[in-house]
C-alpha positions as CSV (number, residue, x, y, z in Angstrom):
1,X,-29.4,1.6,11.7
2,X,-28.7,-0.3,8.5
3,X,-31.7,-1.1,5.8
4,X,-31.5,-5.0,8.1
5,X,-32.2,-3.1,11.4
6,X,-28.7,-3.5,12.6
7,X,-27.1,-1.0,14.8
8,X,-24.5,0.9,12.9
9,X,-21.6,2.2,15.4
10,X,-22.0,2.7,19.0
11,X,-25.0,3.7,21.1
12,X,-25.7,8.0,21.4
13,X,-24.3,9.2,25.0
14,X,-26.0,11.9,27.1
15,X,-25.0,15.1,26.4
16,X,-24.0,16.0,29.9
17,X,-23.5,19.9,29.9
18,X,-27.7,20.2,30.1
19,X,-29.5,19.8,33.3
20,X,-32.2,17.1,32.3
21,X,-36.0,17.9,34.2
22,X,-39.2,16.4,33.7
23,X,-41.2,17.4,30.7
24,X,-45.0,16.4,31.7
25,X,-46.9,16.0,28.3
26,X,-50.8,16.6,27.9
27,X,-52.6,14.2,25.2
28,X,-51.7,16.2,21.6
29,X,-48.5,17.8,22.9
30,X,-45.2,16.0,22.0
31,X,-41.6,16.7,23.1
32,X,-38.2,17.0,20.6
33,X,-34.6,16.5,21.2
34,X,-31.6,16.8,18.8
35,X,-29.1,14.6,17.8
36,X,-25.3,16.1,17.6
37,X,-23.5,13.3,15.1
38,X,-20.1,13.5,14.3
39,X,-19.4,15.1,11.4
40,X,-17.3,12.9,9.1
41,X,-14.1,14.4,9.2
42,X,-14.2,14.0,13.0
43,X,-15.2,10.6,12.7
44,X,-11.9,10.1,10.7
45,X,-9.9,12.2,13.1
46,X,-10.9,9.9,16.1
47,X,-10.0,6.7,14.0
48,X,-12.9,5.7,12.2
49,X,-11.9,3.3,9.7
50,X,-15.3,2.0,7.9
51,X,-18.0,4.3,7.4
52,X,-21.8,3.1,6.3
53,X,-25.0,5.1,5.1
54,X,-27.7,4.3,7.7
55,X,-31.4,4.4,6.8
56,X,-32.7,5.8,10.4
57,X,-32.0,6.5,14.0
58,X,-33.6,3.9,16.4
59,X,-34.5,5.9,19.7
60,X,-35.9,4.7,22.7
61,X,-38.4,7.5,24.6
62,X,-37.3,8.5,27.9
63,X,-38.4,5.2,30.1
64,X,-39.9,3.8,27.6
65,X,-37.8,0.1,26.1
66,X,-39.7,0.1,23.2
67,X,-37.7,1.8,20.1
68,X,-39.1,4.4,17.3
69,X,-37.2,4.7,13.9
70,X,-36.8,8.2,13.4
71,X,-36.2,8.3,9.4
72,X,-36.8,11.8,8.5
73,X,-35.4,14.8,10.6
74,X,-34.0,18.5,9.6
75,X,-31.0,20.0,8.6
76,X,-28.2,18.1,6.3
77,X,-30.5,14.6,6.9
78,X,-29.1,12.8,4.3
79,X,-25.1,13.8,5.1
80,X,-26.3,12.7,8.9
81,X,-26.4,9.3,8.3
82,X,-23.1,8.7,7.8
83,X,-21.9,7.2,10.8
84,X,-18.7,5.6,12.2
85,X,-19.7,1.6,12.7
86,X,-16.2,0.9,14.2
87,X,-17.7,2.0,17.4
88,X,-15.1,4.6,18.0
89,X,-17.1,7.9,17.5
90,X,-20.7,8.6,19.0
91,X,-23.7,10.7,18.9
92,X,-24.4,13.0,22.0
93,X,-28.3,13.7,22.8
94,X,-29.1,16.3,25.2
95,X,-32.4,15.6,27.4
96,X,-35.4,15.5,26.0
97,X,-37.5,19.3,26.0
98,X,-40.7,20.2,25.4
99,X,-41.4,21.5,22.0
100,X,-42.4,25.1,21.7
C-alpha cells in the first residue's frame, strides 16, 4: 500500500499448488504465511509499465474482513515493496500454516 493507504497494483492470488487445512490456534500461539512478489524484472517482463515503493502489505486474516498492515517482514523487505501498480503482475500467498 502507498504512505495514503492506497492499494498499489492488484490484490495477492492463492497460491493454488498447496492444499489449504485448518490451523486451530490456542490463545499465545500465532500462525505465518509468505508472500511470493514478483521480482522486478518479472514485473517488467509481464508488462509492467509504472512501478511504486509501497510502505506495507495490507492483509486480511483468514475470515476475518478487518485488514492488518504488515510493515516489517524478512528477507530482501525493502526490495519487496516494489510492486507493479498497473495491475498486471500479482503476489501469490499460499494458505496460512501454523508457525513452528
Amino acid at each position: 500500500m502507498s504512505e495514503d493507504g492506497k492499494q498499489i497494483g492488484g490484490a495477492a492470488v492463492r497460491e493454488p499448488s498447496t492444499l489449504e487445512s485448518t490451523v486451530n490456534l490456542s490463545p499465545g500461539q500465532f500462525a505465518m504465511s509468505v508472500v511470493f512478489e514478483p521480482t522486478l524484472p518479472n514485473q517488467k517482463l509481464a508488462g509492467c509499465t509504472r512501478e511504486e515503493h509501497a510502505v506495507g502489505i495490507r492483509i486480511y486474516p483468514p475470515a476475518d474482513t478487518v485488514s492488518t498492515i504488515v510493515t516489517q517482514g524478512g528477507l530482501n523487505w525493502e526490495e519487496s515493496l516494489t510492486w507493479c501498480s498497473s495491475r498486471v503482475v500479482k503476489a501469490m500467498v499460499p494458505p496460512v500454516a501454523e508457525a513452528e
